[in-house]
TIMILO-106058 format. One record per residue: x, y, z of N, C-alpha, C in turn; residue in three letters. Coordinates in steps of 0.2 Angstrom, whole numbers, plus 5000, padded with zeros to 4 digits. Layout:
residues N
XYZXYZXYZAla/...
***
This chain:
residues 329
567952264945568052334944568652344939Unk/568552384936568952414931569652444936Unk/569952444931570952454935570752544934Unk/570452564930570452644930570052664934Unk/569552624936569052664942569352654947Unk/569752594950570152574953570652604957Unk/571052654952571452704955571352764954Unk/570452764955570252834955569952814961Unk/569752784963569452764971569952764973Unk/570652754974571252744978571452824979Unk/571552854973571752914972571152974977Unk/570552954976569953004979570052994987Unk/570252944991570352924996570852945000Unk/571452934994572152964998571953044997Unk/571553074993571553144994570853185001Unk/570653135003570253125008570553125016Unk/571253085014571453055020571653105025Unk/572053165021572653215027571653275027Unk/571253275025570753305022570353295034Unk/570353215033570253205039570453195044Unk/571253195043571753215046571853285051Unk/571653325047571653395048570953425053Unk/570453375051569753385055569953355061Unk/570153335062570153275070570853305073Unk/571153355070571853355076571653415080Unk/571853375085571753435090571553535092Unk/571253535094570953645093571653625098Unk/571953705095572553715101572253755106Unk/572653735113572553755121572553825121Unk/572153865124572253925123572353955131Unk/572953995133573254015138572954065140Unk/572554095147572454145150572954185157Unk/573254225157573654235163572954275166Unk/573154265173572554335177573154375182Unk/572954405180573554465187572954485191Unk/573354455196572654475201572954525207Unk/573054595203573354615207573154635216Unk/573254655221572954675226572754625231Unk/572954555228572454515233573154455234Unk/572954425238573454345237572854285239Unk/573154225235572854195234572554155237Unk/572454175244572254125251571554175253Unk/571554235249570954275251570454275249Unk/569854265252569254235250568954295246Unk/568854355245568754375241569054375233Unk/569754355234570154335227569854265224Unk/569754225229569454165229568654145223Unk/568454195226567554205224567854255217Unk/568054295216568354315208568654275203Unk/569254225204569354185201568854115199Unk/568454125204567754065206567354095201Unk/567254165200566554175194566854185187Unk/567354215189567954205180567854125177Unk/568054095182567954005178567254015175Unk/566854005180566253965179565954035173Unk/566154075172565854115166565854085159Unk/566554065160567054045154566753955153Unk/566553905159566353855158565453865154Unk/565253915156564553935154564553945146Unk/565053955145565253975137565653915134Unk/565753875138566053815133566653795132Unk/566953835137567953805137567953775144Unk/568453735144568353685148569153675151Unk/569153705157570053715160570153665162Unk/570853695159571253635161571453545154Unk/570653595150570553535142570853605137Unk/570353655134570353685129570553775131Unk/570953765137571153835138571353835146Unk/572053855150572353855154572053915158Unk/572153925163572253995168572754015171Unk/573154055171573754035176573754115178Unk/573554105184573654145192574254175192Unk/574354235194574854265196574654325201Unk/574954295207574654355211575354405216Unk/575454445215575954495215575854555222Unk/574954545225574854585228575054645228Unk/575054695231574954755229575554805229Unk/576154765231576654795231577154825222Unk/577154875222577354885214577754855211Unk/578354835214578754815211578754725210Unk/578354715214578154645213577654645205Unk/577254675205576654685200577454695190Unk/577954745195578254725189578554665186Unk/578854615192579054575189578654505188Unk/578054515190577454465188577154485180Unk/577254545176577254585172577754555166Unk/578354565169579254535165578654465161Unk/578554425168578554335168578054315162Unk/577654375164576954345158577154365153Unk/577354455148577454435144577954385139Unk/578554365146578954305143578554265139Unk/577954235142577654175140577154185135Unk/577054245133576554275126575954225127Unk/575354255133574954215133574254245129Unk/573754205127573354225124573054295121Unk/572654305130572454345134572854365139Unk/572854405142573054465149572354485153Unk/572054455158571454485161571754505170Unk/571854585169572554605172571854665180Unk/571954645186571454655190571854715196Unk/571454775195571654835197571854885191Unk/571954975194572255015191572954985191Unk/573454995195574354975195574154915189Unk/573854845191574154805189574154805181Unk/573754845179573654865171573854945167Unk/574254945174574755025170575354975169Unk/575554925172576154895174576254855167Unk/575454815164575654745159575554775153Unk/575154825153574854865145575554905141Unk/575354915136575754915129576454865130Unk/576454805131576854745132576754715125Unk/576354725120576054655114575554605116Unk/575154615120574854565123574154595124Unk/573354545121572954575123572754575129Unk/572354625133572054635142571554655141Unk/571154625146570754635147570754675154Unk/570654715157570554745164569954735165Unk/569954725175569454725177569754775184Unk/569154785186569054845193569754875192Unk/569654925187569855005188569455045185Unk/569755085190569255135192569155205185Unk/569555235185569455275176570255275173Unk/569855205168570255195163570355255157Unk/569955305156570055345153570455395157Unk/570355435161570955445164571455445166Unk/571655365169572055325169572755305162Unk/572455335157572655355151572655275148Unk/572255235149572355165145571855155140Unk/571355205140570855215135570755275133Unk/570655295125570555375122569755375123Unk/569255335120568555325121568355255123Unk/567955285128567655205134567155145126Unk/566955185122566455155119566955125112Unk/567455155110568055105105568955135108Unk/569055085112569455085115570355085110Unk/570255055107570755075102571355015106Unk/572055015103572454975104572154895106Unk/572554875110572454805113572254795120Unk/572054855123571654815129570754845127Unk/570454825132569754825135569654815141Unk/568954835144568654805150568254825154Unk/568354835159567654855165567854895170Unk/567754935171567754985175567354975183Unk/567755005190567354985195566955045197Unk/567055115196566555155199566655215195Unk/566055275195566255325194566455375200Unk/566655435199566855485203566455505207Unk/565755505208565155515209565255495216Unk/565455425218565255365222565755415228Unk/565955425227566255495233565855525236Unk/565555555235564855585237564155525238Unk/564255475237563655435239564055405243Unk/564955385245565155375252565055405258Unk/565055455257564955525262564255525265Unk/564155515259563055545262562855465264Unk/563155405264563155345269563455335274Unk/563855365275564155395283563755435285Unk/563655505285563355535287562455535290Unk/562155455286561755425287561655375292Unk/562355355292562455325297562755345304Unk/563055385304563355425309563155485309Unk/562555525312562255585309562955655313Unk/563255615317563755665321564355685319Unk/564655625316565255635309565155695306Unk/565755745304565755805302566555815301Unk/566855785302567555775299567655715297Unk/568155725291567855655287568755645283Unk/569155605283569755585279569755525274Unk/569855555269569955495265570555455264Unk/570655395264571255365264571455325258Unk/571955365254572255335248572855325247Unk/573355285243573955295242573955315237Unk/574255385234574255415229574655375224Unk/575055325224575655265219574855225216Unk/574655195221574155165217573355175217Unk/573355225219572555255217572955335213Unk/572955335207573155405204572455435204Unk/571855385202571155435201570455455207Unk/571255455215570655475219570655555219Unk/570855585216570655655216569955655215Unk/569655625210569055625207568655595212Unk/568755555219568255535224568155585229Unk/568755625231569055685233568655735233Unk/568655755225568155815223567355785222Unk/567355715222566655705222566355725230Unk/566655715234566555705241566355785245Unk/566955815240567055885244566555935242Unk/566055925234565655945232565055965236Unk/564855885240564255885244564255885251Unk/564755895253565155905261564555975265Unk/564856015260564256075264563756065263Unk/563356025261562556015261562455985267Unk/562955935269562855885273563155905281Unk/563355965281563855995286564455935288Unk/564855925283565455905284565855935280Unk/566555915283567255935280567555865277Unk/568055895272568355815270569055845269Unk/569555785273570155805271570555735267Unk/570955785266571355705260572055705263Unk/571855615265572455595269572755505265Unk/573255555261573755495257574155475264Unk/574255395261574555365264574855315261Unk/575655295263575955285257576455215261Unk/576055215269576455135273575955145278Unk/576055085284575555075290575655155292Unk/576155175294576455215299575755275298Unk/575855285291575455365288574755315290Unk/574355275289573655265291573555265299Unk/574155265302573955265310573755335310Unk/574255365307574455435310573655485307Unk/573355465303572755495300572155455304Unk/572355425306571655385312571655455317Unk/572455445319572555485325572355545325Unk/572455575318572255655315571355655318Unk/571255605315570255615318570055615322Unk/570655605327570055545334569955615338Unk/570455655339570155725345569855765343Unk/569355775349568655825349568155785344Unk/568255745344567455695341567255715333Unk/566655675331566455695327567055665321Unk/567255645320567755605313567555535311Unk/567755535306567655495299568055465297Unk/568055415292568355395287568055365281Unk/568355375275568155335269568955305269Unk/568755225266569355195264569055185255Unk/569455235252569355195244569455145242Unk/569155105236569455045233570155055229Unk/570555035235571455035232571554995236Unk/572154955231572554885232572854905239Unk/573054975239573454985245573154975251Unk/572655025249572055045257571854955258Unk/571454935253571354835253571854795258Unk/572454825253572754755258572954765265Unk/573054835269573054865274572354865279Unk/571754815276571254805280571254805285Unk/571754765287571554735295571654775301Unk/572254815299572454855300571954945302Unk/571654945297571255005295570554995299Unk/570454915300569854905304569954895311Unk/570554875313570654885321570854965324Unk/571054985319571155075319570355105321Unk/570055085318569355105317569155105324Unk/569255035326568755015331569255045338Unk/570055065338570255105342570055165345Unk/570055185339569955275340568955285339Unk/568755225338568055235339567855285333Unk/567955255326568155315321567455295317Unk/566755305314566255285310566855275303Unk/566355225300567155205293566555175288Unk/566555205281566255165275566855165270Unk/566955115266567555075261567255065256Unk/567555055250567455025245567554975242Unk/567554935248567454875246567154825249Unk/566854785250566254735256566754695259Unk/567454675258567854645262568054685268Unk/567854725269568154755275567454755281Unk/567054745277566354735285566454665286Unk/566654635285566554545290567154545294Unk/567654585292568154615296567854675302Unk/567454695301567354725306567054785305Unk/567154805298567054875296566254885297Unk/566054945299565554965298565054975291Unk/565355005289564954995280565154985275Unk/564954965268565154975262564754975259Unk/565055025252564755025246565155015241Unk/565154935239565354935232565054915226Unk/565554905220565154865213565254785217Unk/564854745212565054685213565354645210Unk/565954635212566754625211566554545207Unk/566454505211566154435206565754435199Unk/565354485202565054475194565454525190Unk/565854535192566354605184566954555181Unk/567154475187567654435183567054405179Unk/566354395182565954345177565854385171Unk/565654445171565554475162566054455158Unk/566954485163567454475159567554415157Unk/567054345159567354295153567154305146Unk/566554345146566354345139567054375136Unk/567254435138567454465134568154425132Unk/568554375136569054335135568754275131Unk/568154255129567754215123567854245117Unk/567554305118567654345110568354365107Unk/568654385112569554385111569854335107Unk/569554255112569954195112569654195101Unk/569154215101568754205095569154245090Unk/569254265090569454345085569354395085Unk/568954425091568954505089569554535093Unk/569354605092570154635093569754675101Unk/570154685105570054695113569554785112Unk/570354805107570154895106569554905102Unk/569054855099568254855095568054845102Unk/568054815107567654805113567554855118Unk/566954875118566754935123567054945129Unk/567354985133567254985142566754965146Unk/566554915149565854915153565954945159Unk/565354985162565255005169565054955170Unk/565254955178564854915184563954885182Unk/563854835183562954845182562654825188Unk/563054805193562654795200563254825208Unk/562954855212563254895217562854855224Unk/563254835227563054835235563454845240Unk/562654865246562754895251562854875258Unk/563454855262563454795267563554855272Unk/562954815278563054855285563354795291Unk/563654845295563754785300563554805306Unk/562854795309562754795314562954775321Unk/563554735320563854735328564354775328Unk/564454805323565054855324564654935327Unk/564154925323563654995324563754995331Unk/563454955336563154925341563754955344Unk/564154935344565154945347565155005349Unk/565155045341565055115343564755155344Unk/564155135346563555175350563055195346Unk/562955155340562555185332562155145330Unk/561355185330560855165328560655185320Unk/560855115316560855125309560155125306Unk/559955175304558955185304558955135299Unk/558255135301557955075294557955095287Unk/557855175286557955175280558555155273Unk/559055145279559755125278559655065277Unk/559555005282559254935283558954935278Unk/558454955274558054915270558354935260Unk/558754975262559154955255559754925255Unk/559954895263560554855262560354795259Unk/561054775255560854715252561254645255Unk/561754685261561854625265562154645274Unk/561654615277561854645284561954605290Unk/562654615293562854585297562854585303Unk/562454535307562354545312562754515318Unk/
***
């Protein structure tokens, strides 16, 4: 070999070398935090949320714990907790922010950090979105009901309990700012239905006893518990109440019938962490949060608990039975 082609092979090679150097180093680790507002981490339905978020995100090709972290934070639903789990995350500037609840995404948004939001209820109200279909700044995400479902709680009470005629809903106005809008959903169709609705904020145990108690005399009372972290995490409480004063009760949330409750009608909670991995894949890729739409819910289900019926002296017709999509017997 000639000494000039010599150190043009030598030379091609070393300009080759950092060339595959650069191909084979490592894709950097990309961090997700989840603020899982409302929930603590021993509860089975935070459990089954965090369970469909992974496996969406494995269905798409990241691999926890190898090419992208998750790190939990769970603050439960007391405010001031939600702030300082808020402080922690944006200390550590993570990727993504996929923030669960109204509160917990009033609390992490405009911080510098993209979010994704999952189950609240009107982000556009809420004031974290100008337009649900381009979002603008740096969050995104899914939304858990419209206003509506207020009136489709009521007319599944009054379905169920055809004697119900007083009816309270139970909200903490701190972290449900958008039950007005269940409120006036409810109140709209109340006269067709021959019932009244009354709005009953509750802002500690004390106030939800004390609204049980407002129901219970001369018959005929109700309850709607909303999807709020508040009303949530007071379950157990709000279904032993129920079963005291012998109060018909629909929630929105399906956690509370295996507890005891009588009905529910909600969105379905596991599949809104599973869409939301896409939208943390697109993020993680480069799009910006505020080009990605707000999604509705795309699936709602209706849980009955027939021994509670049973408890309370109520026969739940089949018309009802045969559009539930989960019944406990």
């Amino acid at each position: 070999m000639r000494r000039r082609d010599f150190i043009k092979g030598i030379a091609g090679s070393a300009t080759a070398w950092p060339l595959a150097a650069r191909a084979q180093r490592p894709e950097r680790k990309r961090r997700v935090v989840v603020l899982m507002g409302g929930l603590s981490s021993g509860d089975p339905g935070a459990q089954a949320e965090a369970g469909a978020l992974e496996e969406g995100l494995r269905e798409l090709g990241w691999k926890l714990g190898g090419n992208i972290d998750l790190d939990y934070r769970w603050p439960g639903a007391e405010l001031n907790q939600l702030s300082v789990a808020a402080n922690e995350i944006v200390a550590i500037r993570p990727d993504v922010v996929v923030s669960r609840s109204t509160p917990a995404t009033a609390t992490i948004r405009n911080r510098g950090v993209p979010i994704i939001f999952v189950l609240v209820t009107d982000p556009k109200g809420s004031g974290f979105v100008q337009d649900l279909g381009q979002p603008g700044d740096a969050l995104t995400g899914f939304s858990i009901f419209e206003a509506s479902v207020g009136g489709k709680w009521l007319g599944l009470l009054k379905e169920a309990a055809p004697a119900v005629t007083h009816v309270s809903i139970l909200f903490n106005p701190e972290t449900a700012p958008f039950a007005d809008g269940y409120l006036h959903s409810a109140q709209a169709v109340a006269p067709t239905l021959g019932a009244t609705i009354v709005s009953a904020p509750c802002g500690s145990a004390s106030d939800i006893e004390a609204a049980f108690a407002a129901r219970s005399p001369g018959g005929g009372g109700g309850v709607i518990g909303i999807a709020d972290t508040f009303i949530t995490e007071h379950r157990d409480l709000i279904v032993a109440l129920a079963a005291r004063y012998r109060l018909p009760a629909v929630y929105g949330n399906r956690i509370f019938v295996p507890l005891g409750g009588l009905l529910a009608y909600s969105a379905d909670f596991p599949d809104i962490f599973h869409r939301a991995a896409g939208y943390v894949d697109r993020i993680l890729k480069g799009e910006k949060p505020g080009n990605l739409p707000v999604q509705a819910p795309s699936k709602y289900a209706l849980t009955v608990n027939l021994k509670t019926a049973k408890t309370l002296g109520l026969s739940i017709p089949q018309s009802l039975l045969a559009i539930a999509d989960e019944v406990i017997e």
